[in-house]
PDB file of N, CA, C and O in Angstrom:
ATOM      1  N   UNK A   1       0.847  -1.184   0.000  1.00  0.00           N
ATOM      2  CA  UNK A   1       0.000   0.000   0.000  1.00  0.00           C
ATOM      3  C   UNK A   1       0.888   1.242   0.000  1.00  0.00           C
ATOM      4  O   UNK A   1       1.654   1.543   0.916  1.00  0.00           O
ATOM      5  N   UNK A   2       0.706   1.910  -1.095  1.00  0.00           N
ATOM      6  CA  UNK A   2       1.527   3.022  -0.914  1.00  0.00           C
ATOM      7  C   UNK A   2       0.750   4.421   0.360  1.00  0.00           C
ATOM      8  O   UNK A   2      -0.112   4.298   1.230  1.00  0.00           O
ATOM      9  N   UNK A   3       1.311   5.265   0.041  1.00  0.00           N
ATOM     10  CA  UNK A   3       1.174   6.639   1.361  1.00  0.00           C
ATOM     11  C   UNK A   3       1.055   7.437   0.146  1.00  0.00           C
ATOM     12  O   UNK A   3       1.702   7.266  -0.887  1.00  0.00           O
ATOM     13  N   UNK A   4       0.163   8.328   0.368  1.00  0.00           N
ATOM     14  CA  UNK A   4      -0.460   9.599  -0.267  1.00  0.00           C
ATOM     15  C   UNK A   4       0.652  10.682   0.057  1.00  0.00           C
ATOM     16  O   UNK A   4       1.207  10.588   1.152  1.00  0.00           O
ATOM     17  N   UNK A   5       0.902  11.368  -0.522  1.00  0.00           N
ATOM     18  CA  UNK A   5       1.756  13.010  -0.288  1.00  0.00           C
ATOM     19  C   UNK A   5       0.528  13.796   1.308  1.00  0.00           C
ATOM     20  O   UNK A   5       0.771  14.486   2.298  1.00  0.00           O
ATOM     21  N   UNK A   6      -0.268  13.394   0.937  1.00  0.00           N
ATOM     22  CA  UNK A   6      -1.018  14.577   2.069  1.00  0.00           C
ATOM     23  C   UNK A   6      -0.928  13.325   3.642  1.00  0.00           C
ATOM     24  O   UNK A   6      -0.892  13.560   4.850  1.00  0.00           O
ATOM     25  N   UNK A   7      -0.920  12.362   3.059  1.00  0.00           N
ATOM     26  CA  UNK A   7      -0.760  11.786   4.139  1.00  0.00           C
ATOM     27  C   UNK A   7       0.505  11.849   4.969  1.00  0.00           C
ATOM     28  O   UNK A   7       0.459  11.520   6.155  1.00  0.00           O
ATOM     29  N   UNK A   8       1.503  12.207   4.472  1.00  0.00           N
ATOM     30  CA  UNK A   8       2.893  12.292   4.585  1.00  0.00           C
ATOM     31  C   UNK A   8       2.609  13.475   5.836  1.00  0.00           C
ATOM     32  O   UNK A   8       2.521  13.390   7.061  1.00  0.00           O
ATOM     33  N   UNK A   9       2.516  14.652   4.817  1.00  0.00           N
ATOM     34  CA  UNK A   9       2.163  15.917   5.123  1.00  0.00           C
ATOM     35  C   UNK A   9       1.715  15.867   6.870  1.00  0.00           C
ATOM     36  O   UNK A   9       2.285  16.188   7.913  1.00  0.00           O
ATOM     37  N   UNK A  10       0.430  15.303   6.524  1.00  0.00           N
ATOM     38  CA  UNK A  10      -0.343  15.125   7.817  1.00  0.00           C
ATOM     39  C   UNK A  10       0.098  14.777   8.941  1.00  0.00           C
ATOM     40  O   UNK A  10      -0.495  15.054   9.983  1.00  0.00           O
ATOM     41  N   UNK A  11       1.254  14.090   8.895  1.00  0.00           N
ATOM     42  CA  UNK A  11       1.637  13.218   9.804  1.00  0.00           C
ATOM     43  C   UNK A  11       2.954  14.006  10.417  1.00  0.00           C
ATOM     44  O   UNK A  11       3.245  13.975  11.613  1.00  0.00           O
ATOM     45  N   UNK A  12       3.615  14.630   9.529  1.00  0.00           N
ATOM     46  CA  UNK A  12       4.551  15.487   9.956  1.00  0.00           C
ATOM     47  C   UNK A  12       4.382  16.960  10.443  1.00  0.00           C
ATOM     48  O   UNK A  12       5.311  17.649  10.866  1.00  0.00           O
ATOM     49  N   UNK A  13       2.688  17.477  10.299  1.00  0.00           N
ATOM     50  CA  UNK A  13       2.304  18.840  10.453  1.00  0.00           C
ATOM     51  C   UNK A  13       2.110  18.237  12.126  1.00  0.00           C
ATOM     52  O   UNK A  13       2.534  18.884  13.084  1.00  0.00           O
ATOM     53  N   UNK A  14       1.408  16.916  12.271  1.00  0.00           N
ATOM     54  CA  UNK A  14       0.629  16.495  13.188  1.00  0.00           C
ATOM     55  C   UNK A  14       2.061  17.139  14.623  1.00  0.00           C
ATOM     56  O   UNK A  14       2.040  18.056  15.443  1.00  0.00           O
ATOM     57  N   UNK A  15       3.151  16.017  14.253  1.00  0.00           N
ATOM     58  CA  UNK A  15       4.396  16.123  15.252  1.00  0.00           C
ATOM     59  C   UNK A  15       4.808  17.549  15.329  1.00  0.00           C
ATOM     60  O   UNK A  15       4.521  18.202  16.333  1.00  0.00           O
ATOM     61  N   UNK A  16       5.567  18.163  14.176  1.00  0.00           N
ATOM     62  CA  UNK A  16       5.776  19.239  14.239  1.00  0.00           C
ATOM     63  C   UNK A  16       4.901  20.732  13.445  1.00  0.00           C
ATOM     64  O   UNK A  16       4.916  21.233  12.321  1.00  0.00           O
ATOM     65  N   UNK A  17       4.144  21.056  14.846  1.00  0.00           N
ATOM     66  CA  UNK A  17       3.070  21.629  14.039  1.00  0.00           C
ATOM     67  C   UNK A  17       3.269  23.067  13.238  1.00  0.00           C
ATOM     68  O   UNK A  17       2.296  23.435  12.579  1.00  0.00           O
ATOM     69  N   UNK A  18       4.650  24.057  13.238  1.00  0.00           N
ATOM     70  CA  UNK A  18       4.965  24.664  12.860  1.00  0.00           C
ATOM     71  C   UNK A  18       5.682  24.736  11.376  1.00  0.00           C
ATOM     72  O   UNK A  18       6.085  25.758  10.820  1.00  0.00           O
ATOM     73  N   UNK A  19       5.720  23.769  11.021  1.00  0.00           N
ATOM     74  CA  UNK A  19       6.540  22.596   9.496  1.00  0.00           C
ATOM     75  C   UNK A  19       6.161  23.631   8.840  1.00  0.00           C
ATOM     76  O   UNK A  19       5.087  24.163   9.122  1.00  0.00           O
ATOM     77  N   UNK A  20       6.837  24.037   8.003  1.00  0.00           N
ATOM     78  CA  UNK A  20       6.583  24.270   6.474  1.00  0.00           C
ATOM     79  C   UNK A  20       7.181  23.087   5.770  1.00  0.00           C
ATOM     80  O   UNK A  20       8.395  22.880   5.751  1.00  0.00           O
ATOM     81  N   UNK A  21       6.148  22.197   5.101  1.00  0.00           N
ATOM     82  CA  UNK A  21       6.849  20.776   4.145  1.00  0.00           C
ATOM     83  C   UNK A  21       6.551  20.878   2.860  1.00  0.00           C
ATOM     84  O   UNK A  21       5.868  21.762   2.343  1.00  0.00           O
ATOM     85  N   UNK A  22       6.986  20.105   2.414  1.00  0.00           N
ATOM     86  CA  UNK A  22       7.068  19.646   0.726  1.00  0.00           C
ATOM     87  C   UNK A  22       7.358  18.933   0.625  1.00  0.00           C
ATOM     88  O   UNK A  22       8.522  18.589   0.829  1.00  0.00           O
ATOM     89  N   UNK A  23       6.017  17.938   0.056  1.00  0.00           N
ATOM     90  CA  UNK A  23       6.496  16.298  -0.319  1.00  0.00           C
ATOM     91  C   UNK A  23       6.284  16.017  -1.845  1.00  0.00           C
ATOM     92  O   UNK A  23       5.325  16.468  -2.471  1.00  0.00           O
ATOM     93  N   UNK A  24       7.243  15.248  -2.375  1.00  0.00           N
ATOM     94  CA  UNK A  24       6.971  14.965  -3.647  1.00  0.00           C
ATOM     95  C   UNK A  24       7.238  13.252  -3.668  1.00  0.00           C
ATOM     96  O   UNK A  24       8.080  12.642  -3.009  1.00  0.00           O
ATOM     97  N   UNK A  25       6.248  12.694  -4.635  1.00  0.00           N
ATOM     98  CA  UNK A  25       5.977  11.241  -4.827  1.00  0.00           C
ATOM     99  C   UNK A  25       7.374  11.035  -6.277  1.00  0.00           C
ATOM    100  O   UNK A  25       7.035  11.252  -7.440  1.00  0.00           O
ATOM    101  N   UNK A  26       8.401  10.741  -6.043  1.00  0.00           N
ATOM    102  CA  UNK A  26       9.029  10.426  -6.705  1.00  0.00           C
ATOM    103  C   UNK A  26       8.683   9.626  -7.969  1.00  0.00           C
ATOM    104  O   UNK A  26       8.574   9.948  -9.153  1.00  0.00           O
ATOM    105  N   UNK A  27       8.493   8.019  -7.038  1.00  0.00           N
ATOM    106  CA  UNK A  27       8.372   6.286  -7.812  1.00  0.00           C
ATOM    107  C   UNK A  27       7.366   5.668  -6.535  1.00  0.00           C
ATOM    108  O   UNK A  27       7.607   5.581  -5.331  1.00  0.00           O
ATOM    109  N   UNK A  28       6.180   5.294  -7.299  1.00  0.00           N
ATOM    110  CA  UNK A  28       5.680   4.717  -6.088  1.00  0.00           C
ATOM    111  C   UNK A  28       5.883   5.057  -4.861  1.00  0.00           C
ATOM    112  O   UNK A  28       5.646   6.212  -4.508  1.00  0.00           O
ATOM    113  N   UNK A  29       6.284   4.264  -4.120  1.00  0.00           N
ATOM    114  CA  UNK A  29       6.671   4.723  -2.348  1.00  0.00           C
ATOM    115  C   UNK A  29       7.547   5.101  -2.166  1.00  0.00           C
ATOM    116  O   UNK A  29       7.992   4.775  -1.066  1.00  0.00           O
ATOM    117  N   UNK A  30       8.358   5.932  -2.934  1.00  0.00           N
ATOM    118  CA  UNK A  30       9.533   6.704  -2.959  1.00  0.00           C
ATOM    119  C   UNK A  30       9.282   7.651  -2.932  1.00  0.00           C
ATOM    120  O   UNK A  30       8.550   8.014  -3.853  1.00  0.00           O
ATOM    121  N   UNK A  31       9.805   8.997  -1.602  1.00  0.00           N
ATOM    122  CA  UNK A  31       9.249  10.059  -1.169  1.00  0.00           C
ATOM    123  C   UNK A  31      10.358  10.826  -1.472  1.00  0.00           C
ATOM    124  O   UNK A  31      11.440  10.287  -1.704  1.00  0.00           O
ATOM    125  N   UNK A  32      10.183  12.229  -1.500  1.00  0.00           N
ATOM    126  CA  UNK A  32      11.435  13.033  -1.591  1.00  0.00           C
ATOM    127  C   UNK A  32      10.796  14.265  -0.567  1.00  0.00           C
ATOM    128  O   UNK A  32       9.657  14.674  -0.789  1.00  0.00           O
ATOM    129  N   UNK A  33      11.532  14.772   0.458  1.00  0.00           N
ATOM    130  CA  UNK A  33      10.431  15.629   1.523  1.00  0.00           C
ATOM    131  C   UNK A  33      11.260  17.296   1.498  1.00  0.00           C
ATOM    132  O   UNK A  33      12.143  17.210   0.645  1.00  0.00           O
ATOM    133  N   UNK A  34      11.262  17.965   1.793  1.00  0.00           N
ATOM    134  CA  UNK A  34      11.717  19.153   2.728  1.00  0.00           C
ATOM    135  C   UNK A  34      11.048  19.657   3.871  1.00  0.00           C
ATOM    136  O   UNK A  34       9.847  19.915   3.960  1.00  0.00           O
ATOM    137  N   UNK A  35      11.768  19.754   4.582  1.00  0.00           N
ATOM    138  CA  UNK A  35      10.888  20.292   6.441  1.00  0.00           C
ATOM    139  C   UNK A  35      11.791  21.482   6.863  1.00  0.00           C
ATOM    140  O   UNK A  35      12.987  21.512   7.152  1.00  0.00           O
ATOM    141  N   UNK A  36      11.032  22.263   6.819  1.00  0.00           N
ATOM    142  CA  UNK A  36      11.732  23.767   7.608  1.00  0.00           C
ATOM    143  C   UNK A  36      10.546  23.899   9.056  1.00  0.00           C
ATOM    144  O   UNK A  36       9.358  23.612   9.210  1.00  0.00           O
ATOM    145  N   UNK A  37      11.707  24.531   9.998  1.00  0.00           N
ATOM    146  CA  UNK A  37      10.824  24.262  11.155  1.00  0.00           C
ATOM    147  C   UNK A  37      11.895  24.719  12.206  1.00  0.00           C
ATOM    148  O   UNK A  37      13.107  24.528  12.111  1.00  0.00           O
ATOM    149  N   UNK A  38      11.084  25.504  13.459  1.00  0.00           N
ATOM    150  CA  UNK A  38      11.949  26.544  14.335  1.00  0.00           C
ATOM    151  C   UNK A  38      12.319  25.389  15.398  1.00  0.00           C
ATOM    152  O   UNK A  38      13.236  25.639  16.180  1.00  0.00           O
ATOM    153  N   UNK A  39      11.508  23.835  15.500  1.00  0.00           N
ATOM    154  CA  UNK A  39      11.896  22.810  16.191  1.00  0.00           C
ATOM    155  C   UNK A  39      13.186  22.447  15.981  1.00  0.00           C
ATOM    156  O   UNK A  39      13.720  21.672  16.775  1.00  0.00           O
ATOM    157  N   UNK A  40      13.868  22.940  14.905  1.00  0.00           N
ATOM    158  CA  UNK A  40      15.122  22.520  14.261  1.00  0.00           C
ATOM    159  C   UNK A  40      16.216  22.749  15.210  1.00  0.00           C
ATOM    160  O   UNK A  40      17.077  22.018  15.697  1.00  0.00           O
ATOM    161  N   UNK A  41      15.831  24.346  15.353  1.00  0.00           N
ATOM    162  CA  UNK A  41      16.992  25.182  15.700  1.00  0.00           C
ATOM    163  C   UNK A  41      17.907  24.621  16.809  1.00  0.00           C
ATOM    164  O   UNK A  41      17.168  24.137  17.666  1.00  0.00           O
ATOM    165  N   UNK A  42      19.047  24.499  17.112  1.00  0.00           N
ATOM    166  CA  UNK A  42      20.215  24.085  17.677  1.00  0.00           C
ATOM    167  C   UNK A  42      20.807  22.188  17.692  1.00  0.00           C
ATOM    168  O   UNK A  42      21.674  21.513  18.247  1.00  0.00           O
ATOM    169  N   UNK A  43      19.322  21.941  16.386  1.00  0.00           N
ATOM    170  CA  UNK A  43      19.951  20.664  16.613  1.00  0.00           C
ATOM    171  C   UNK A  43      20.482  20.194  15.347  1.00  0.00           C
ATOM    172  O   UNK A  43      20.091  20.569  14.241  1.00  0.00           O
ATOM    173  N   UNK A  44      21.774  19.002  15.675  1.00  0.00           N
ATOM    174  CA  UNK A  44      22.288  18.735  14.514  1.00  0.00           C
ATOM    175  C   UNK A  44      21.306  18.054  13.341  1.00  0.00           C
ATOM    176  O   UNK A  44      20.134  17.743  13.554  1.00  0.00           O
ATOM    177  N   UNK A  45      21.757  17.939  12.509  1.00  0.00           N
ATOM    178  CA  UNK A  45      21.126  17.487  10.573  1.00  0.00           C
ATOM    179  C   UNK A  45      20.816  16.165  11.463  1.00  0.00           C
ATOM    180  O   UNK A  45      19.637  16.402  11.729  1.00  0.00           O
ATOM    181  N   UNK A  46      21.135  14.777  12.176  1.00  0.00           N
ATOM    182  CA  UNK A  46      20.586  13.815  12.331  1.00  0.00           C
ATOM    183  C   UNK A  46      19.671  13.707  12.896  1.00  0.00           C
ATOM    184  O   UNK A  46      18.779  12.983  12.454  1.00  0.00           O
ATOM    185  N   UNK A  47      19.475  14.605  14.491  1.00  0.00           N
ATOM    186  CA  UNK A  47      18.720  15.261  15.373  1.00  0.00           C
ATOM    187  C   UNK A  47      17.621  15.384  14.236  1.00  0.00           C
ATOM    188  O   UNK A  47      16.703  14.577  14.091  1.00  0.00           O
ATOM    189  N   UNK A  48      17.819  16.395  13.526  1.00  0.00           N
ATOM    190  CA  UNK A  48      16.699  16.858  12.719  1.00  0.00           C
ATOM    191  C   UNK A  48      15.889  16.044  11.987  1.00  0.00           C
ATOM    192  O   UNK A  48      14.660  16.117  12.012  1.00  0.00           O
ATOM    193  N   UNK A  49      16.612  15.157  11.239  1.00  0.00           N
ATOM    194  CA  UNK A  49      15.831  14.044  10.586  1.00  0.00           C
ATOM    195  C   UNK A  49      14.880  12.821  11.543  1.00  0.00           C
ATOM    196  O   UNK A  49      13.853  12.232  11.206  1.00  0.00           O
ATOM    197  N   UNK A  50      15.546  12.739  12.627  1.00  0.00           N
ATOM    198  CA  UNK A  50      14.919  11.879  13.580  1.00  0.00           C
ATOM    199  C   UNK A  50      13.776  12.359  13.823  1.00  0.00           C
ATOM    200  O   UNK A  50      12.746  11.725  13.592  1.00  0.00           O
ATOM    201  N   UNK A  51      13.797  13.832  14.444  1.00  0.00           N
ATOM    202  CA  UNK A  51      12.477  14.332  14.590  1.00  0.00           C
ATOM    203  C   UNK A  51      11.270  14.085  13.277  1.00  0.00           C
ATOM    204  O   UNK A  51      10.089  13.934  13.590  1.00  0.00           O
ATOM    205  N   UNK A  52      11.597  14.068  12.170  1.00  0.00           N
ATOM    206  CA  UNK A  52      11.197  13.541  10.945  1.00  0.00           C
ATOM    207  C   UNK A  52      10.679  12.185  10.771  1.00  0.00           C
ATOM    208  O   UNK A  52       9.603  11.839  10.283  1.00  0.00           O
ATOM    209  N   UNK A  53      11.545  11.539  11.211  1.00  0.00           N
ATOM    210  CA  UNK A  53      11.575  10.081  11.246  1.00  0.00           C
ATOM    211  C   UNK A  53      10.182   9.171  12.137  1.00  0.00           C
ATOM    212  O   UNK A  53       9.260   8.379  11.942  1.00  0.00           O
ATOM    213  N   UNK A  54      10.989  10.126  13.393  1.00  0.00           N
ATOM    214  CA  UNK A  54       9.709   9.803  14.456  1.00  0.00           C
ATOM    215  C   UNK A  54       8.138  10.132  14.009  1.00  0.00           C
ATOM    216  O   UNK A  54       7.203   9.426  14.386  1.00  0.00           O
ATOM    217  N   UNK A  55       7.979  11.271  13.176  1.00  0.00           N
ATOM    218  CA  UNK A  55       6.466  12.064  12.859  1.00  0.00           C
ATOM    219  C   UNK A  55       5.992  11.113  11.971  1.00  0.00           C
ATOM    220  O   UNK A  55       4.876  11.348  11.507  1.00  0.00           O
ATOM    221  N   UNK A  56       6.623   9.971  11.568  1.00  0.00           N
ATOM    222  CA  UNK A  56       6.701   9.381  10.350  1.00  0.00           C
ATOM    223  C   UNK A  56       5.781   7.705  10.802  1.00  0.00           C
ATOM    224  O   UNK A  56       5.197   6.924  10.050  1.00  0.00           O
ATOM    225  N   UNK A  57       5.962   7.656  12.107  1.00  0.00           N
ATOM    226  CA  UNK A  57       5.327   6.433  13.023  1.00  0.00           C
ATOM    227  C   UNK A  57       5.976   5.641  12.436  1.00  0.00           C
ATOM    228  O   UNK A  57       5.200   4.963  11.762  1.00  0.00           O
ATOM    229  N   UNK A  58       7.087   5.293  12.287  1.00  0.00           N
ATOM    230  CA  UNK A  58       7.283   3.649  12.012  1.00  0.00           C
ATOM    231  C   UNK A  58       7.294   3.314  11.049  1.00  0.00           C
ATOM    232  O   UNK A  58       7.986   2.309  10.883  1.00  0.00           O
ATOM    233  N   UNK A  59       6.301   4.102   9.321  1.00  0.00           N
ATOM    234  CA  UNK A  59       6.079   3.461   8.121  1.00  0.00           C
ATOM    235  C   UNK A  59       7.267   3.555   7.231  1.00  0.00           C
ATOM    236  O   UNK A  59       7.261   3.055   6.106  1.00  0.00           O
ATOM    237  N   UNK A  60       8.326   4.217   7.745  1.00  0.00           N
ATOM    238  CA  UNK A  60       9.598   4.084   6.815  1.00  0.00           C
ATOM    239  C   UNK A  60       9.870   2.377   6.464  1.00  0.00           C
ATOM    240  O   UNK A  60      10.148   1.611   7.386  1.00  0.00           O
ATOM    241  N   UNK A  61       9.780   1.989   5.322  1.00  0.00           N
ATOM    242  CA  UNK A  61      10.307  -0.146   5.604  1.00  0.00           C
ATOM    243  C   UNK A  61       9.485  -0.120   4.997  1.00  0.00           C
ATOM    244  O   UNK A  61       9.594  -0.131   3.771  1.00  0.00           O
ATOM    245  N   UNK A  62       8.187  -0.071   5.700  1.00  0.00           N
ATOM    246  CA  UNK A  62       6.667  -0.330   5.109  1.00  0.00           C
ATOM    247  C   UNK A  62       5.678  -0.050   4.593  1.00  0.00           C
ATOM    248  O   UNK A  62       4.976  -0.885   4.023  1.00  0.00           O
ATOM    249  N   UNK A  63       5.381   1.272   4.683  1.00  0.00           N
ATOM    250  CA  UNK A  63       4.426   1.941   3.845  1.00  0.00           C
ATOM    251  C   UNK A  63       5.269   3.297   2.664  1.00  0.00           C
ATOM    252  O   UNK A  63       4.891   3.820   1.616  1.00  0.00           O
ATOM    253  N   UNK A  64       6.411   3.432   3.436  1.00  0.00           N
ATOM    254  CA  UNK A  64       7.322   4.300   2.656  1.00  0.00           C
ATOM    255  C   UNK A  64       8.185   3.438   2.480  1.00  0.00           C
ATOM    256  O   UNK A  64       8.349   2.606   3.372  1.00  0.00           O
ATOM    257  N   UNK A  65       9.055   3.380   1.181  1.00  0.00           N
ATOM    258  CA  UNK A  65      10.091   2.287   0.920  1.00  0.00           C
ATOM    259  C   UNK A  65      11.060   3.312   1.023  1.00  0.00           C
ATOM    260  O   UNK A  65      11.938   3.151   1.870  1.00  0.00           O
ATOM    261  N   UNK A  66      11.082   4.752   0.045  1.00  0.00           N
ATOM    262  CA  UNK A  66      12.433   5.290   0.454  1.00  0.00           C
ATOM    263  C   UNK A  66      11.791   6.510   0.904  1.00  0.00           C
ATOM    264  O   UNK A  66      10.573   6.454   1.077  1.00  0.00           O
ATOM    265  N   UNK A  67      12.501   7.792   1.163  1.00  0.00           N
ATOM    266  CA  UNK A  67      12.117   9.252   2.000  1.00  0.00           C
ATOM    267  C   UNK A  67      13.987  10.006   2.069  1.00  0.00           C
ATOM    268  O   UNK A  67      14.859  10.110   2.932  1.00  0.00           O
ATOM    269  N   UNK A  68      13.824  10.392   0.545  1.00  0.00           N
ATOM    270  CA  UNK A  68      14.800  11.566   0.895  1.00  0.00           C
ATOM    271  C   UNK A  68      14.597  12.988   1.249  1.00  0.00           C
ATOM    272  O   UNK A  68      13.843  13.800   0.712  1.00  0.00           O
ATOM    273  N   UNK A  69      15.439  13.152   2.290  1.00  0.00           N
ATOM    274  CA  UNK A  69      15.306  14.515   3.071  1.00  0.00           C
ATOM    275  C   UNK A  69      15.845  16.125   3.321  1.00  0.00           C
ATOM    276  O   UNK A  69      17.063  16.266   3.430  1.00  0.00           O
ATOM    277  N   UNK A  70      15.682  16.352   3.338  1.00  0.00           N
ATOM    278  CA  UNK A  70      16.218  17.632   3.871  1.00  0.00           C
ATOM    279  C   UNK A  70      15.572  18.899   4.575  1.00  0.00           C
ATOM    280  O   UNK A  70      14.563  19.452   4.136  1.00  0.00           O
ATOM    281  N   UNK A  71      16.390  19.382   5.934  1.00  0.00           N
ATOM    282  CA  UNK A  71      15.693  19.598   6.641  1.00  0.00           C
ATOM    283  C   UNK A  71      16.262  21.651   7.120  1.00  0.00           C
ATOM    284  O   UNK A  71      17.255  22.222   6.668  1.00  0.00           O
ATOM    285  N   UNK A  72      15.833  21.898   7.527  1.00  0.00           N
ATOM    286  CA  UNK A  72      16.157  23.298   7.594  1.00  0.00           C
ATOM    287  C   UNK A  72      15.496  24.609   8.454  1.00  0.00           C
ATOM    288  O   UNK A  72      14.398  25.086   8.167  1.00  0.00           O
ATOM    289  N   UNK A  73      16.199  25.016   9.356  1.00  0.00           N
ATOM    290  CA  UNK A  73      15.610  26.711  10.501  1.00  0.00           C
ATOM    291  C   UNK A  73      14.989  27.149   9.697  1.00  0.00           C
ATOM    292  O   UNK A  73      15.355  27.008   8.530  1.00  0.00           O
ATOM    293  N   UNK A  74      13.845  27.830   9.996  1.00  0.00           N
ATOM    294  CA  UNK A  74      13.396  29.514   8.810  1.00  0.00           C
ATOM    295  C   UNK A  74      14.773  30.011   9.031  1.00  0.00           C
ATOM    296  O   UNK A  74      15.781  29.643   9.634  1.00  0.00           O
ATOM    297  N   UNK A  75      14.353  31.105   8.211  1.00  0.00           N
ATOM    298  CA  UNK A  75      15.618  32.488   8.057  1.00  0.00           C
ATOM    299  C   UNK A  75      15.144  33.507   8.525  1.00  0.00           C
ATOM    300  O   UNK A  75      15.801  34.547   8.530  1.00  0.00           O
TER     301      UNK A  75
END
């Protein structure tokens, strides 16, 4: 079963509710994301993705096969 873009969305507005995101459906369950977000601020690029990761419940493996990222403070 693949994951919808808004579902993505949803799930990452849900955790971090300040997100500005952008998801794009690559290939099937292949995601490509951007997350800007003031939750970011002082933490490192892995930090950051985790927080990502986590908003994500678990479906990375399984409902998402891949999810490239990048993550970023406002300015």
């Amino acid at each position: 079963m693949f994951m919808k873009v808004n579902e993505i969305n949803y799930l990452i507005k849900q955790a971090i509710p300040d997100a500005c995101v952008s998801i794009k459906n690559l290939h099937d369950n292949n995601y490509s994301c951007y997350v800007e977000s003031s939750a970011f601020e002082g933490k490192s690029r892995v930090q950051q993705h985790q927080i990502v990761y986590n908003a994500l419940r678990g479906l990375l493996g399984k409902d998402i096969h891949a999810l490239t990222m990048q993550t970023a403070t406002p300015k």
